[in-house]
C-alpha positions as CSV (number, residue, x, y, z in Angstrom):
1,X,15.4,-0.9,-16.3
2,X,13.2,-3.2,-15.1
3,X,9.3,-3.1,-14.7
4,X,7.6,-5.3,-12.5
5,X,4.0,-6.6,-10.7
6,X,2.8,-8.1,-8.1
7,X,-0.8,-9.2,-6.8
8,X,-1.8,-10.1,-3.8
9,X,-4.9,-12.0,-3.0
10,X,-6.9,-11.8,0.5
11,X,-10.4,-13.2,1.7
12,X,-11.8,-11.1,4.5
13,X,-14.3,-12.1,7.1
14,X,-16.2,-9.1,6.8
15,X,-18.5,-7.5,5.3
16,X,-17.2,-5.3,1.9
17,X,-18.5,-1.9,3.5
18,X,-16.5,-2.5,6.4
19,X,-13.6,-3.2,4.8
20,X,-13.8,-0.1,2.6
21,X,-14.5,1.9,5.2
22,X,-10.6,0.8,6.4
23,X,-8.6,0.6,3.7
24,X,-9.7,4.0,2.2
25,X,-9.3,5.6,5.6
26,X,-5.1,7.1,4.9
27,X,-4.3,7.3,8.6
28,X,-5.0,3.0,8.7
29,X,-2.3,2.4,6.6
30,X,-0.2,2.9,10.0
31,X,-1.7,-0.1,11.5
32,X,-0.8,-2.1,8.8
33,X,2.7,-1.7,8.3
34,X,5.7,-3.3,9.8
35,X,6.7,-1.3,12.7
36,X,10.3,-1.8,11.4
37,X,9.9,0.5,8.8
38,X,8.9,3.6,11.2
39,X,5.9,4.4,8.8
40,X,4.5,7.7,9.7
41,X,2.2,10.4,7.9
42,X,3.6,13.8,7.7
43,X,0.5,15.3,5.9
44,X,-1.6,17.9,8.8
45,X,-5.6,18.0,8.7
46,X,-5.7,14.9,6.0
47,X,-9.4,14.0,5.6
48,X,-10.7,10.6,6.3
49,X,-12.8,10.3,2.9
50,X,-10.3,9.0,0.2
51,X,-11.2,11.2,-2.7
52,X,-8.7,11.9,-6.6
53,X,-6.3,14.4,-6.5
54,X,-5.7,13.5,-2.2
55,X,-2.0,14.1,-1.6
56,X,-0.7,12.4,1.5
57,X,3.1,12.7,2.2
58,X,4.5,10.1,4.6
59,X,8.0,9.6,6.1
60,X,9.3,5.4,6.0
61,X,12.5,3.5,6.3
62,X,12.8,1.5,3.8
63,X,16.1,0.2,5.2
64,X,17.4,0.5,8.6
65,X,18.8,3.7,9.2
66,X,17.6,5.5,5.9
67,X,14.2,7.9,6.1
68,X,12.9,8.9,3.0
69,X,9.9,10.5,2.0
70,X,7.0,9.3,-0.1
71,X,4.4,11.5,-1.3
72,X,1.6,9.7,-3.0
73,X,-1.6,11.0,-4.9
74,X,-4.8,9.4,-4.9
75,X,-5.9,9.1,-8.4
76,X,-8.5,7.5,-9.3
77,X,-11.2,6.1,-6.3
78,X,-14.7,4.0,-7.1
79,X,-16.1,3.5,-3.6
80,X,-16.5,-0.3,-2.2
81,X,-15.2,-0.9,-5.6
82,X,-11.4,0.5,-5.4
83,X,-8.7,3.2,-5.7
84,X,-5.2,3.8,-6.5
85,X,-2.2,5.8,-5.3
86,X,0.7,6.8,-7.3
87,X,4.0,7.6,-6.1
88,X,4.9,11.5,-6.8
89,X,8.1,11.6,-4.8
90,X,9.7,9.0,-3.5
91,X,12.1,5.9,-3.5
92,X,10.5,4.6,-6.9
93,X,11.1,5.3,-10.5
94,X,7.1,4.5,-10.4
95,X,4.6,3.0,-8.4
96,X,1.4,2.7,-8.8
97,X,-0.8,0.7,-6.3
98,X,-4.5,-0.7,-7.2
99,X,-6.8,-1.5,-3.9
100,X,-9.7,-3.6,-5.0
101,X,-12.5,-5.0,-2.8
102,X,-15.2,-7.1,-4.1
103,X,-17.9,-9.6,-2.1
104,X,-17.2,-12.9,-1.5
105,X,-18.1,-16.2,-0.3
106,X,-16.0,-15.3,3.0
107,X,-16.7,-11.8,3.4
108,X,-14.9,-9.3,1.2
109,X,-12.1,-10.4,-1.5
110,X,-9.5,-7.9,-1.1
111,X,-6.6,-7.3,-4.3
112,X,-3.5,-5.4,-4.2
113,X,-1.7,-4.7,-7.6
114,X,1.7,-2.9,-7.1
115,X,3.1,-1.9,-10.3
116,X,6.2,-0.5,-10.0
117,X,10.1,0.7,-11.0
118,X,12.9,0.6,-8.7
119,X,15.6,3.8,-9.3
120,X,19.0,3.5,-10.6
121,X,18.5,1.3,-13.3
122,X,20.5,-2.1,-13.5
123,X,21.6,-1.2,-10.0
124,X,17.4,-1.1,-9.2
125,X,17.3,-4.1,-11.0
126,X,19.6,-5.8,-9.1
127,X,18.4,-4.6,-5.7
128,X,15.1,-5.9,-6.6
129,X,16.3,-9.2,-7.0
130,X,18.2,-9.2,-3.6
131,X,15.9,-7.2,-1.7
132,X,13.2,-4.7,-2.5
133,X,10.5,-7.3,-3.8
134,X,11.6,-9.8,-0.9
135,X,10.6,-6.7,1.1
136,X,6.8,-5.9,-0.3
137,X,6.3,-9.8,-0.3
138,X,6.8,-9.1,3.3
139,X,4.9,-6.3,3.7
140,X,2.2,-7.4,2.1
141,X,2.4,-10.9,3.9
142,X,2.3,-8.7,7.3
143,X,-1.2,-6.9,6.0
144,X,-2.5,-10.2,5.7
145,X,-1.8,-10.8,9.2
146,X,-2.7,-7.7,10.6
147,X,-6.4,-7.5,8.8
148,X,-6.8,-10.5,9.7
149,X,-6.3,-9.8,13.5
150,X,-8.4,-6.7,13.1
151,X,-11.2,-8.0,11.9
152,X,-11.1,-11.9,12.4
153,X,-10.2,-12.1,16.0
């Protein structure tokens, strides 16, 4: 069973308060994900302040043709500094996801640490190597493109 990380690394032409304001938003994460993986939130009356112990449960496609859901918590959040999420239920063994926002010479440096497990084992080991981080490389790559057309453009 494998355990595995990835960071990704984006300067932001705007200012840090801003950009907070976004990310920590739940319903934006809709605007920044592939429209290929029908991302949608399932949670009713979910606040707009990020605050520990949020639950927001979501419904993806991770593949075409299979739906699961994902229900994350938010567990720890520092604002214009970061939060995390953390998997609860979902297509992970674990995952646990660090959002950090600090000034830069641009605007606002903006970190992603994804820590996380497939399932099944060698078989999740495997898949990961043909497919799942292929597919959060390209996830993350189309965040970079679409906060950049939000607030660049």
């Amino acid at each position: 069973m494998g355990f595995y990380q990835l960071e990704f690394k984006q300067d932001i032409q705007a200012p840090l308060d801003v950009i907070w304001d976004f990310i920590s938003d739940p319903k934006n994460l809709q605007k920044i994900t592939p429209e290929y993986m029908n991302f949608r939130i399932e949670s009713k009356n979910l606040s707009s302040e990020m605050h520990p112990g949020m639950i927001i449960k979501y419904k993806v496609n991770p593949l075409p043709f299979i739906s699961t859901n994902w229900l994350t918590e938010i567990t720890h959040v520092v604002p214009n500094k970061f939060f995390v999420d953390e998997q609860r239920m979902g297509p992970y063994k674990l995952w646990h996801h660090q959002h950090h926002i600090e000034p830069s010479e641009k605007g606002t440096l903006m970190t992603d640490i994804v820590s996380y497990i497939p399932p099944f084992g060698i078989l999740g080991d495997l898949a990961n190597a043909i497919f799942i981080q292929k597919q959060l490389l390209s996830i993350f790559e189309y965040r970079k493109k679409a906060m950049i057309s939000i607030f660049e453009s």
